[in-house]
N, CA, C and O atoms as a GROMACS GRO file, in nm:
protein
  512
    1UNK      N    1  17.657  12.999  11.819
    1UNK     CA    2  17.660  13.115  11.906
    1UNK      C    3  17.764  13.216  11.861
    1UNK      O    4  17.741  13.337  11.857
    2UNK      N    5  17.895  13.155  11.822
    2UNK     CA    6  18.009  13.242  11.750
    2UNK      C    7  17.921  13.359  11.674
    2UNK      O    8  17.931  13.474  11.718
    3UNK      N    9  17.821  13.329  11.543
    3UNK     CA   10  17.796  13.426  11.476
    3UNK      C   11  17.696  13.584  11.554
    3UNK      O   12  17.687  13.702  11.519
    4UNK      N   13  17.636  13.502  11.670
    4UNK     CA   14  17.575  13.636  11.737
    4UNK      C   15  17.661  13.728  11.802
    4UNK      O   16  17.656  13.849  11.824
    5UNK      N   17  17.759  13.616  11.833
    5UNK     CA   18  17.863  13.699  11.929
    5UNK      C   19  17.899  13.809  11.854
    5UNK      O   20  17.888  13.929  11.880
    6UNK      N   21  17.954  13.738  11.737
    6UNK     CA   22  18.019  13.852  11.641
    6UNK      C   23  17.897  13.957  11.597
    6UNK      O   24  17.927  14.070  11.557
    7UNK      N   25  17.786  13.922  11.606
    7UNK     CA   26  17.694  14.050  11.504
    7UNK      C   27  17.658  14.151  11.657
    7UNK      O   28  17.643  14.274  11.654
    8UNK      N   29  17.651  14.092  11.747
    8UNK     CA   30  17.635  14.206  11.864
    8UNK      C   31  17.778  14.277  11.912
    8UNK      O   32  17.765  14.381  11.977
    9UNK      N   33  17.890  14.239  11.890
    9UNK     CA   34  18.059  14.318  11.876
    9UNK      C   35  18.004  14.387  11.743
    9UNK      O   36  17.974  14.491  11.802
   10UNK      N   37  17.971  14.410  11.624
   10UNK     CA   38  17.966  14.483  11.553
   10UNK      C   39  17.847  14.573  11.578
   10UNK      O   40  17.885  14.687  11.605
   11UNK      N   41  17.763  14.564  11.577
   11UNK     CA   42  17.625  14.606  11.703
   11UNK      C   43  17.697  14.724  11.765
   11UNK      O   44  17.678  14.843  11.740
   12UNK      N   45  17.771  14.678  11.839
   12UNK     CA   46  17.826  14.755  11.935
   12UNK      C   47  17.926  14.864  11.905
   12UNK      O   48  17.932  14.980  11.945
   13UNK      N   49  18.013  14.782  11.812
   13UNK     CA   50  18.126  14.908  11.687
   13UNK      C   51  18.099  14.994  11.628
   13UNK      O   52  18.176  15.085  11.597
   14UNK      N   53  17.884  14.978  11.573
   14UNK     CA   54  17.868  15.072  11.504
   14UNK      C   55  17.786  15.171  11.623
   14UNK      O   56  17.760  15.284  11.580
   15UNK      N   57  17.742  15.144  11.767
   15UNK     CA   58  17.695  15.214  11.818
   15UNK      C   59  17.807  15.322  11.872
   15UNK      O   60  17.770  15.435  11.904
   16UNK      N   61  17.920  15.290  11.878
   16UNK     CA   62  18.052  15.355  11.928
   16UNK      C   63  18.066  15.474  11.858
   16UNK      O   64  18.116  15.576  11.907
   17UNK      N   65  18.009  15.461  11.710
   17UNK     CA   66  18.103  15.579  11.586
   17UNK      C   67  17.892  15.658  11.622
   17UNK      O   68  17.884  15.772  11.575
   18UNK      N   69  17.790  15.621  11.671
   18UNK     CA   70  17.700  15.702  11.643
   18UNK      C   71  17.699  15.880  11.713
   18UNK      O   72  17.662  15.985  11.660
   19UNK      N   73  17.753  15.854  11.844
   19UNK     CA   74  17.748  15.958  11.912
   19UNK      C   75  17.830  16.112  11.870
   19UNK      O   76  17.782  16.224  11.885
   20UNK      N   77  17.949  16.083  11.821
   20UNK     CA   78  18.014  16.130  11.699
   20UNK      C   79  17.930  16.209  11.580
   20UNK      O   80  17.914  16.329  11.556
   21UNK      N   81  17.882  16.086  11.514
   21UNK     CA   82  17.750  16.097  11.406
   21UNK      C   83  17.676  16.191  11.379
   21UNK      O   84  17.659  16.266  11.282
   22UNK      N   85  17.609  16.169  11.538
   22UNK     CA   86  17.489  16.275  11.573
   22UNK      C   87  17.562  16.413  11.603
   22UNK      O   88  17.482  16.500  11.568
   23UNK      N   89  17.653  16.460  11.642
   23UNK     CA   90  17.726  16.569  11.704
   23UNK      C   91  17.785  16.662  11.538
   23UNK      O   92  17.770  16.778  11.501
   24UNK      N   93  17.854  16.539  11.474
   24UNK     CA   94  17.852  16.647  11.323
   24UNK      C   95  17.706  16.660  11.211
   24UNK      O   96  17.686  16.725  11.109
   25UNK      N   97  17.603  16.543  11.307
   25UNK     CA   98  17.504  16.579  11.174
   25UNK      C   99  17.422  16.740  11.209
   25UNK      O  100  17.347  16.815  11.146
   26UNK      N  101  17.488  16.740  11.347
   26UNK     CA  102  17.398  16.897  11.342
   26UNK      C  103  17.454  17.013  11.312
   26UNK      O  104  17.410  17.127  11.325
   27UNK      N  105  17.580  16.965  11.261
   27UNK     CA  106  17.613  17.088  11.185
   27UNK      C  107  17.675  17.276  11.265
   27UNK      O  108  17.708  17.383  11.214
   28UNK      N  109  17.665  17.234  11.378
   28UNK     CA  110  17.723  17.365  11.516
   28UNK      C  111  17.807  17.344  11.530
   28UNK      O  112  17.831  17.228  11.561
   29UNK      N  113  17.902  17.429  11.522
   29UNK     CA  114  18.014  17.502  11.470
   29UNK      C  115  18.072  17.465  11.624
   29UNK      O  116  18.194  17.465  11.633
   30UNK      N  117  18.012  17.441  11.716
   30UNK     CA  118  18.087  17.430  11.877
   30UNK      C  119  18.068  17.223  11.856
   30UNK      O  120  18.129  17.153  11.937
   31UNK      N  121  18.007  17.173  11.775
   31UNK     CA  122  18.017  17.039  11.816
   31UNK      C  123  18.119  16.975  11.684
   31UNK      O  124  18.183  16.870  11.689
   32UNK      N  125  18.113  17.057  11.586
   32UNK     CA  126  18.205  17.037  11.470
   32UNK      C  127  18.366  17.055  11.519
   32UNK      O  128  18.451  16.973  11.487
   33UNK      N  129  18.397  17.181  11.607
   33UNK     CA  130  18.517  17.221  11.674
   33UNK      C  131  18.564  17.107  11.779
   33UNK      O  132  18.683  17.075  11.786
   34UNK      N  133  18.458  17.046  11.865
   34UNK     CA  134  18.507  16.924  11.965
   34UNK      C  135  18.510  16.812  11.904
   34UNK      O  136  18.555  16.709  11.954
   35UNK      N  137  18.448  16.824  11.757
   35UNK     CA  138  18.519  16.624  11.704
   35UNK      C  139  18.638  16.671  11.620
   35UNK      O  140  18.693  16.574  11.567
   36UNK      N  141  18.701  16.800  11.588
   36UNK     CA  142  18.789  16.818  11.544
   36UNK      C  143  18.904  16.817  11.638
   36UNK      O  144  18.975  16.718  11.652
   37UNK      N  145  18.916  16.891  11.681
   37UNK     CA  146  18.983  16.893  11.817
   37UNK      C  147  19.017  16.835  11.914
   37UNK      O  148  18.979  16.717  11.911
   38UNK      N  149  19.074  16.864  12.005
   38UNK     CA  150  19.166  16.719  12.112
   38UNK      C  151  19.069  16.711  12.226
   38UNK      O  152  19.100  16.644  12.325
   39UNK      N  153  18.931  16.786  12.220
   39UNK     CA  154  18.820  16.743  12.332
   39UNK      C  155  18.866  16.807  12.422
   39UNK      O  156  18.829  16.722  12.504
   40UNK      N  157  18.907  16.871  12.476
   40UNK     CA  158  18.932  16.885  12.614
   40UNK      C  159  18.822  16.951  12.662
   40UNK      O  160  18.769  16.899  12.760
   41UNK      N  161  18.765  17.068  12.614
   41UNK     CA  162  18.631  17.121  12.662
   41UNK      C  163  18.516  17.063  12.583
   41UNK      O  164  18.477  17.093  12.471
   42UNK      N  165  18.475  16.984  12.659
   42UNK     CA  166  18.287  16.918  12.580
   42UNK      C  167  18.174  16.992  12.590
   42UNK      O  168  18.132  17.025  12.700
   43UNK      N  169  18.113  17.027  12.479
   43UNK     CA  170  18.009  17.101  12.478
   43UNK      C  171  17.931  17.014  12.498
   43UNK      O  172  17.941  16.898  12.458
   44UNK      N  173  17.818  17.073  12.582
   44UNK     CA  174  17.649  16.984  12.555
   44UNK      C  175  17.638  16.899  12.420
   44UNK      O  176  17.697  16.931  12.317
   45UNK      N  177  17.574  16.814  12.428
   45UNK     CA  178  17.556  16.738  12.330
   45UNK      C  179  17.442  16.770  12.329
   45UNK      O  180  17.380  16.784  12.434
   46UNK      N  181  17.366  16.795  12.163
   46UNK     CA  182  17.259  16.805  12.080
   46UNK      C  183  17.187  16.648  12.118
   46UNK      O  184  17.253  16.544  12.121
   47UNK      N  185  17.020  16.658  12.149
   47UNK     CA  186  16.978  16.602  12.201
   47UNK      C  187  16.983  16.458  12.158
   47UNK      O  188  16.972  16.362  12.235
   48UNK      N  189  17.005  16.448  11.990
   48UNK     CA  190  17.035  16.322  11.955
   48UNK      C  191  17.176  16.261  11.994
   48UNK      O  192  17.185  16.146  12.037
   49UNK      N  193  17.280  16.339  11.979
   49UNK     CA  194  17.374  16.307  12.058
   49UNK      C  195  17.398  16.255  12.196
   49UNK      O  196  17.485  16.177  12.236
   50UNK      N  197  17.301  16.316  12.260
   50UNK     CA  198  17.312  16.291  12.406
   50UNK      C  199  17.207  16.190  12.395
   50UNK      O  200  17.232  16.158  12.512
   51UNK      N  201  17.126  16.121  12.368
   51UNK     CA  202  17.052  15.979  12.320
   51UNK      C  203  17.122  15.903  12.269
   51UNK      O  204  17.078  15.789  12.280
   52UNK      N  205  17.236  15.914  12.202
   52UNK     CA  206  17.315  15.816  12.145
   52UNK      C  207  17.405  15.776  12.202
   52UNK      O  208  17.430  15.657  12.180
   53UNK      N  209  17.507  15.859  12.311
   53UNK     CA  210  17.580  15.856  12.433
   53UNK      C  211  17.484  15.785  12.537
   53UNK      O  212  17.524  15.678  12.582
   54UNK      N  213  17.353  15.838  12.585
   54UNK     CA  214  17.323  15.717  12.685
   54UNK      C  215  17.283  15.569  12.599
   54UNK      O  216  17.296  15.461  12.656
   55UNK      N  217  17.247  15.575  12.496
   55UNK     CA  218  17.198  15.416  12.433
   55UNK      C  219  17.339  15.349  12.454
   55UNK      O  220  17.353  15.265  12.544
   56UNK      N  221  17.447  15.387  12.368
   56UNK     CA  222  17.607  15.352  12.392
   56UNK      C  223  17.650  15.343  12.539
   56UNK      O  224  17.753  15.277  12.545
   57UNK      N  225  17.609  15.384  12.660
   57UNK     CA  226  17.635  15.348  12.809
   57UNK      C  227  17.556  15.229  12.818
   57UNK      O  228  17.606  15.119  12.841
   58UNK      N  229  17.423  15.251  12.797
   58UNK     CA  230  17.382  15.106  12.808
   58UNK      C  231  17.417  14.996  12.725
   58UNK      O  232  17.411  14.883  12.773
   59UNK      N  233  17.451  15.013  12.610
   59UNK     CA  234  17.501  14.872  12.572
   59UNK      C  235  17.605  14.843  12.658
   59UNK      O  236  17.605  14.726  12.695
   60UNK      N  237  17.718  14.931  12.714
   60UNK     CA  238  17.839  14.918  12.792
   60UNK      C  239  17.776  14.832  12.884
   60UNK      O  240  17.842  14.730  12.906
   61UNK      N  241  17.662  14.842  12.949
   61UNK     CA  242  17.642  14.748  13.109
   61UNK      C  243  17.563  14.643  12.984
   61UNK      O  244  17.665  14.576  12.970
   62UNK      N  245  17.506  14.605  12.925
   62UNK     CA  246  17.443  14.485  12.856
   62UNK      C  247  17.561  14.385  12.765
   62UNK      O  248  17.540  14.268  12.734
   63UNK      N  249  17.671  14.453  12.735
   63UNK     CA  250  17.723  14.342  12.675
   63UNK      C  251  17.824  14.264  12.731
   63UNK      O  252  17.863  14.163  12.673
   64UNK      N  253  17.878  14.307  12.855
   64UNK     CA  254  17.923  14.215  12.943
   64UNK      C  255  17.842  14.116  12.975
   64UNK      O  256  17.902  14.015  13.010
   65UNK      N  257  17.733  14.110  12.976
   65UNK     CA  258  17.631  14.022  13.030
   65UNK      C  259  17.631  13.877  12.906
   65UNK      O  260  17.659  13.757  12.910
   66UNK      N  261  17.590  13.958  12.823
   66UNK     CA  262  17.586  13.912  12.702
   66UNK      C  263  17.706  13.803  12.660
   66UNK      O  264  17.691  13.685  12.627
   67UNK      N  265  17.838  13.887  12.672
   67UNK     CA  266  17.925  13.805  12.616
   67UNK      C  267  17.976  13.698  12.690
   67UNK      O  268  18.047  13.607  12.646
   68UNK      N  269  17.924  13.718  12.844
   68UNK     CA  270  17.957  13.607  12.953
   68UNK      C  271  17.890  13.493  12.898
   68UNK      O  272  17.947  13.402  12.839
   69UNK      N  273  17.733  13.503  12.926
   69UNK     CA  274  17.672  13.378  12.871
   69UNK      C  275  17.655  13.324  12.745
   69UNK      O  276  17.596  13.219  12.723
   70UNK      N  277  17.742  13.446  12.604
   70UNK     CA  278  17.679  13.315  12.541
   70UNK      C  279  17.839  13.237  12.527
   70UNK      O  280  17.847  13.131  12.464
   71UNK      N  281  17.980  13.307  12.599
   71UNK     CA  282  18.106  13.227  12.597
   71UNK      C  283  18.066  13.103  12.669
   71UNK      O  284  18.140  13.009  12.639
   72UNK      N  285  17.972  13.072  12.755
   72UNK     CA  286  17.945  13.025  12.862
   72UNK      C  287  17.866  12.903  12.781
   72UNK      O  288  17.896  12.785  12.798
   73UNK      N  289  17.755  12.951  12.686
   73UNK     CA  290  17.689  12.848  12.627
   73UNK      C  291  17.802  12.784  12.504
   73UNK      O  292  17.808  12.665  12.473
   74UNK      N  293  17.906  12.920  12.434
   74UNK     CA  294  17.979  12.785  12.382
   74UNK      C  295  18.073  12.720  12.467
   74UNK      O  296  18.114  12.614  12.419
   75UNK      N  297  18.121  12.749  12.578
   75UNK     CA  298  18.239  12.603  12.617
   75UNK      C  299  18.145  12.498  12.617
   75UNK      O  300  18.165  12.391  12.559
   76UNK      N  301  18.023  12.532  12.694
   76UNK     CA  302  17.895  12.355  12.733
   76UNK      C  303  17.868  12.356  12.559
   76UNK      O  304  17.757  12.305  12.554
   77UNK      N  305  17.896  12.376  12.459
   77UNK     CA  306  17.866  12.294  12.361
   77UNK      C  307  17.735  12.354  12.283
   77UNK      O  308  17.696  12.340  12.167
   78UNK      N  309  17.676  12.439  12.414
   78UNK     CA  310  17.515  12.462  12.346
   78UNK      C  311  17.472  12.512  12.189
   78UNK      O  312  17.494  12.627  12.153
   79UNK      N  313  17.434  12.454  12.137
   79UNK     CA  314  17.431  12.500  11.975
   79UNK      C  315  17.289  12.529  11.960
   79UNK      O  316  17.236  12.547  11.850
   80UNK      N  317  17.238  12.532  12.057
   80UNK     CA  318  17.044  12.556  12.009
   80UNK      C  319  16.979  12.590  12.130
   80UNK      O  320  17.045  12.638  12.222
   81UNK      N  321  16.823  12.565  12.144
   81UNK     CA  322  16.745  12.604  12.277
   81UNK      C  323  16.718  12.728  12.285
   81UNK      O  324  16.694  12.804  12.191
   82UNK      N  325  16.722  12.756  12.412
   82UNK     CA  326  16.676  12.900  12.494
   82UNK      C  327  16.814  12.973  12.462
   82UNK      O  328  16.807  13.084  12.410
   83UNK      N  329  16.916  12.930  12.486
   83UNK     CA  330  17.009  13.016  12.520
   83UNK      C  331  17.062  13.071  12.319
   83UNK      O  332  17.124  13.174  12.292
   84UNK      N  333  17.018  12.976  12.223
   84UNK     CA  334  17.039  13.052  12.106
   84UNK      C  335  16.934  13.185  12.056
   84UNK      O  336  16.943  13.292  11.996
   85UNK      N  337  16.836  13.102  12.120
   85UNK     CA  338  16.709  13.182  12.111
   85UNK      C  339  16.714  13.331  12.161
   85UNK      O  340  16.699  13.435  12.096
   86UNK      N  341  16.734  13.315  12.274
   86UNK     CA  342  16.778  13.448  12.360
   86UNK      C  343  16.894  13.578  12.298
   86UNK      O  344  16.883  13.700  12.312
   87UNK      N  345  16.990  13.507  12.238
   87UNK     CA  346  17.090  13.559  12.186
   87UNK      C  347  17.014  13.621  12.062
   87UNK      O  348  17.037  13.737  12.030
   88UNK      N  349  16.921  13.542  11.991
   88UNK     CA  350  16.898  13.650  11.880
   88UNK      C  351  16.827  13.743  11.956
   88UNK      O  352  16.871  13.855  11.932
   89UNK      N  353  16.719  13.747  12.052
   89UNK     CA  354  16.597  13.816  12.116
   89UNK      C  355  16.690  13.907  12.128
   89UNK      O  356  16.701  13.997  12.044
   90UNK      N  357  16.772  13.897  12.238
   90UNK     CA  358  16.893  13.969  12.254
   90UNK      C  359  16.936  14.117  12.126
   90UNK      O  360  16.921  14.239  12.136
   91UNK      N  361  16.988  14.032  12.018
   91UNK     CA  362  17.056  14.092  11.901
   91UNK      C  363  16.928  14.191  11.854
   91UNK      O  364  16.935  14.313  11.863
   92UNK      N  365  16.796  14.112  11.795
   92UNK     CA  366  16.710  14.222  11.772
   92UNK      C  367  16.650  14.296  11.861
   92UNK      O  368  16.543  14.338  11.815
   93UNK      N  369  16.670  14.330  11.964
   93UNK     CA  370  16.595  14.381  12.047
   93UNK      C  371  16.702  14.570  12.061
   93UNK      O  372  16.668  14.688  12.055
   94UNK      N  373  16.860  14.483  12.083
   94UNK     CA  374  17.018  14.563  12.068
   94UNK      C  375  16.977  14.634  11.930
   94UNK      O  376  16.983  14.756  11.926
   95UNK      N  377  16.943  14.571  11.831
   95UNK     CA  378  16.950  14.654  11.704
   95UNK      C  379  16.824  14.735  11.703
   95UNK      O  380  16.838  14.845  11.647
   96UNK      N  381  16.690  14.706  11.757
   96UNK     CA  382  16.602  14.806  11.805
   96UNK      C  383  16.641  14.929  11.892
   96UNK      O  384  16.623  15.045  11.854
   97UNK      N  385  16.682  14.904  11.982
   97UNK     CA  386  16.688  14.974  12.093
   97UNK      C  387  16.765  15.128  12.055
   97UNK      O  388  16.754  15.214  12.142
   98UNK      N  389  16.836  15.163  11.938
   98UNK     CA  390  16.901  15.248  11.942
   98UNK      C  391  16.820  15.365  11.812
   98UNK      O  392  16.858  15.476  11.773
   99UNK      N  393  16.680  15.271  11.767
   99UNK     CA  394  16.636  15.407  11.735
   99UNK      C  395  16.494  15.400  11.787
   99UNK      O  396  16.410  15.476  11.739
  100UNK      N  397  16.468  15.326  11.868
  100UNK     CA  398  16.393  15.329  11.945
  100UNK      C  399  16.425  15.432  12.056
  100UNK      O  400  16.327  15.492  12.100
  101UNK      N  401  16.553  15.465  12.113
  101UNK     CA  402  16.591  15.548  12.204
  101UNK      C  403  16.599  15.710  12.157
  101UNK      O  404  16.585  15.812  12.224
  102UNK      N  405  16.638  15.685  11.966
  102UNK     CA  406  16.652  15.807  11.943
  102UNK      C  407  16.572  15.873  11.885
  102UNK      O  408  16.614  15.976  11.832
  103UNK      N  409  16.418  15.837  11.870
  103UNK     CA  410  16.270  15.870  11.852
  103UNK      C  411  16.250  15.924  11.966
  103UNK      O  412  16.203  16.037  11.957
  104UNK      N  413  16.275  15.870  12.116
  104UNK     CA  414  16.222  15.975  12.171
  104UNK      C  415  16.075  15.929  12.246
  104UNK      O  416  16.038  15.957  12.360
  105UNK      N  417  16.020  15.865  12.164
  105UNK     CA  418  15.870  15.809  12.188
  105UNK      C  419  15.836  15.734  12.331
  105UNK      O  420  15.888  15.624  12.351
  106UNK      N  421  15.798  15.759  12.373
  106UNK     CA  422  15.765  15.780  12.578
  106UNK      C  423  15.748  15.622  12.533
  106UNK      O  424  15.697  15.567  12.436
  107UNK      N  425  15.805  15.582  12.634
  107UNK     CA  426  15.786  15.396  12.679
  107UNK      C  427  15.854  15.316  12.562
  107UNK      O  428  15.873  15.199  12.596
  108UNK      N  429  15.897  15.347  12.430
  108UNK     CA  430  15.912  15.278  12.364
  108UNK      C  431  16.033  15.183  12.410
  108UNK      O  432  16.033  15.065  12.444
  109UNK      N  433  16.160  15.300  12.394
  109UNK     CA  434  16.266  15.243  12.434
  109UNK      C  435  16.238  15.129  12.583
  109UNK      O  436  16.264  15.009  12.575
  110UNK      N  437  16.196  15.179  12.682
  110UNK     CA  438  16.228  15.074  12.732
  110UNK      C  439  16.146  14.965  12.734
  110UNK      O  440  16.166  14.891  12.831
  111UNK      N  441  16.050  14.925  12.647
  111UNK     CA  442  15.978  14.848  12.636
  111UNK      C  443  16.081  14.730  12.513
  111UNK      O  444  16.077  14.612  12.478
  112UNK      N  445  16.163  14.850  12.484
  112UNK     CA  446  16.286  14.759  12.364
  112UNK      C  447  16.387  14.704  12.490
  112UNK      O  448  16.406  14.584  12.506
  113UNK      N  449  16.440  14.793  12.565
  113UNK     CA  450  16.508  14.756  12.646
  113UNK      C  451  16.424  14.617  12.728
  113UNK      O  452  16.487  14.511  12.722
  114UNK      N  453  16.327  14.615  12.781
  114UNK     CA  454  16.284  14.499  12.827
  114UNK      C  455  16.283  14.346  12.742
  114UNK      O  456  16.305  14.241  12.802
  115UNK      N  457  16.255  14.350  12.604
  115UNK     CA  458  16.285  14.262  12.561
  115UNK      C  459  16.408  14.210  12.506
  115UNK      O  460  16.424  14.099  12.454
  116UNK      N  461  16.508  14.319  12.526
  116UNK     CA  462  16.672  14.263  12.530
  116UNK      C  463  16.692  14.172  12.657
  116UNK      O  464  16.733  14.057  12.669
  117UNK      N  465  16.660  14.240  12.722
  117UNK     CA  466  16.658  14.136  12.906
  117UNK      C  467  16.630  14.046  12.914
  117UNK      O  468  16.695  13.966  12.982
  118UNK      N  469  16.497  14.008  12.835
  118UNK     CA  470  16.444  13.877  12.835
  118UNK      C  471  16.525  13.784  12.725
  118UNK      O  472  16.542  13.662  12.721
  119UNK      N  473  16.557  13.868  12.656
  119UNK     CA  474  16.681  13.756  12.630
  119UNK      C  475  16.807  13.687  12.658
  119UNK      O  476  16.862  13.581  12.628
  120UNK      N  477  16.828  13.784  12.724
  120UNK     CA  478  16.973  13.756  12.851
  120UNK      C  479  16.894  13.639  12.964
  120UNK      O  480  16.964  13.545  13.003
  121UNK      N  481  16.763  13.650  13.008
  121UNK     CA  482  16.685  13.572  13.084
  121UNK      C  483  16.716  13.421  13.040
  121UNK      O  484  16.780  13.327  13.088
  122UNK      N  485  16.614  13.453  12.886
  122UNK     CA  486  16.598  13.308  12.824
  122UNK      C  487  16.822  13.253  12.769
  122UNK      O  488  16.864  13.141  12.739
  123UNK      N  489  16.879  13.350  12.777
  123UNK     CA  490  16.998  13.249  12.758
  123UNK      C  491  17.049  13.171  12.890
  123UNK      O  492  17.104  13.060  12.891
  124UNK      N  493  17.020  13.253  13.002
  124UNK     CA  494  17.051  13.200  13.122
  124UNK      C  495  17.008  13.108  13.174
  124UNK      O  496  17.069  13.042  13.259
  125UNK      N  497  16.877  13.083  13.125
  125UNK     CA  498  16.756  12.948  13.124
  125UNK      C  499  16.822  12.869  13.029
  125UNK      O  500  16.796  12.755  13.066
  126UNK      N  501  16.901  12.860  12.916
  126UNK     CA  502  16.942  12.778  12.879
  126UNK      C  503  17.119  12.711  12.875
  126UNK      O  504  17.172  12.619  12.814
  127UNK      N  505  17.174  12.831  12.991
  127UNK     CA  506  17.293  12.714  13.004
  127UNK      C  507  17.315  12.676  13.148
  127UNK      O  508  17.427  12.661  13.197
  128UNK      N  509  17.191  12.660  13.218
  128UNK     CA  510  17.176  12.622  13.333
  128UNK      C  511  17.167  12.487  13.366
  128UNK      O  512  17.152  12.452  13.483
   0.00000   0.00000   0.00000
């Protein structure tokens, strides 16, 4: 379980630096000035930006979840089952979900988002 833990904390490190990303890949001179600068006035975020800021909120409420149960499956020992299973469903679903969100494509994302859940499901089914 250690190694998912760690690939969804990095998951998560690189979703942190995207919102950033998206704000200098467009190149406007008002979103270039607020990652230079001490922020105090935030411009609108360019629409990929502002897709990459809400994907990055939601991982914020999903990986508490996440890191509860699978700390949870290692103290009980669990090294396999549902609850390893879940953790990857989990991981690929996390590594979908963020260009799945930033396509844009009606239902996709949360049809990615639903099968992250079900992996949080199936880990909870397995350290029960």
């Amino acid at each position: 379980m250690t190694g998912w833990i760690l690939a969804v904390l990095a998951l998560f490190f690189l979703q942190t630096l995207l919102p950033s990303m998206a704000r200098a890949a467009s190149g406007a001179p008002e979103q270039l000035r607020f990652l230079r600068g001490p922020r105090d006035e935030r411009p609108a975020p360019t629409v990929m930006a502002g897709r990459m800021e809400r994907a990055l909120r939601n991982m914020f409420e999903a990986l508490p979840i996440f890191i509860a149960l699978a700390l949870l499956a290692e103290v009980k020992g669990i090294t396999g089952g549902w609850a390893l299973t879940g953790a990857a469903v989990f991981f690929a679903a996390r590594l979908a979900y963020v260009p799945a969100y930033g396509s844009g494509i009606v239902l996709l994302r949360s049809a990615v988002w639903a099968v992250g859940h079900a992996g949080l499901v199936m880990m909870i089914v397995g350290v029960v």
